[in-house]
C-alpha positions in Angstrom: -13.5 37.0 20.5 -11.8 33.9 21.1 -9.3 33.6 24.3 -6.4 31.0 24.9 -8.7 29.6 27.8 -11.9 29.1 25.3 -12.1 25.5 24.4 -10.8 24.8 20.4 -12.1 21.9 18.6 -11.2 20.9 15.1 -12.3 17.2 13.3 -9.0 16.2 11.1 -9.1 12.9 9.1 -6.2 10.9 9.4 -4.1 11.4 6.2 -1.2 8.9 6.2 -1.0 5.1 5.0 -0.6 3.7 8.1 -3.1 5.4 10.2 -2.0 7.2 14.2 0.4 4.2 14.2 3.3 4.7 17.3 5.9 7.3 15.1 3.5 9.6 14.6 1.7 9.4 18.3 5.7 9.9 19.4 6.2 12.8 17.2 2.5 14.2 18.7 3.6 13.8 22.4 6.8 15.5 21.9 5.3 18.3 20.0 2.6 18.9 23.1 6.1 19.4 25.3 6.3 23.0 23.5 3.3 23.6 24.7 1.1 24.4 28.0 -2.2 23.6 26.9 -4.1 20.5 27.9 -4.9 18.5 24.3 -7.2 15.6 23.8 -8.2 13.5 20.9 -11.8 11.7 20.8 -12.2 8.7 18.3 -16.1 7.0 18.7 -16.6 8.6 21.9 -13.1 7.6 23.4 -10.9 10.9 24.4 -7.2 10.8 25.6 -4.4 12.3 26.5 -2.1 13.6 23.6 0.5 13.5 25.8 0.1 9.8 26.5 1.8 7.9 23.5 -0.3 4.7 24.9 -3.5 6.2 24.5 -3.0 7.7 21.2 -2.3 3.7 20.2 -5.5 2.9 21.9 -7.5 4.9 19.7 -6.7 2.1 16.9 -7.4 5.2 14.2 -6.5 3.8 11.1 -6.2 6.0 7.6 -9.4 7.9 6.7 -10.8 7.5 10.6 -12.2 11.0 11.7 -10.7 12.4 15.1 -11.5 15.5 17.0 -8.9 17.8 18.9 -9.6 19.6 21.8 -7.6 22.1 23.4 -8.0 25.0 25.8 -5.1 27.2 27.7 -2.1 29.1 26.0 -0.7 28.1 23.1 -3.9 26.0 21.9 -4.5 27.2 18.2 -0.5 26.3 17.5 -0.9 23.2 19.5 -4.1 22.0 17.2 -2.5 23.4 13.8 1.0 21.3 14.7 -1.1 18.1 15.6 -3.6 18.5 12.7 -0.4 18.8 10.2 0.6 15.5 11.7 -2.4 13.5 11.2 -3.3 14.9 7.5 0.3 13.9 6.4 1.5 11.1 4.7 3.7 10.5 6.7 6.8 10.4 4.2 9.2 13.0 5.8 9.0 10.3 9.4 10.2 7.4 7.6 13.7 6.4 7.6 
């Protein structure tokens, strides 16, 4: 039986044209302030923060890259399903 303190990981493969460019790392860090959990992201054996805009940049994933998510605590599988919906999209309902 999984628990919201067991560790969640999930590979997602970035989906939109222009990669986890600095709209989409916004709309990721305000998404993680619904939620308790502690996230990461690991991209060629770099992990950060997916609270931390700057690091999400730093990742330089650009469309088709493969990233793994990681969370543990409350809220986690919501947390990893919200993020992966963000990275698999194409990005069209964030563009102005």
């Amino acid at each position: 039986m999984i628990t919201e303190t067991d560790l969640i990981e999930r590979t997602v493969v970035i989906g939109n044209e222009l990669g986890l460019h600095a709209r989409v790392a916004t709309a990721m860090v305000q998404t993680m302030r619904q939620h308790a959990c502690r996230v990461t992201l690991v991209r060629n054996g770099m992990e950060v923060d997916a609270r931390s805009v700057l690091g999400l940049l730093l990742l330089a994933a650009t469309p088709g890259s493969e990233l793994i998510i990681r969370a543990n605590g409350p809220g986690s599988h919501e947390a990893v399903q919200q993020i992966c919906e963000l990275l698999e999209g194409d990005d069209s309902d964030h563009r102005r």
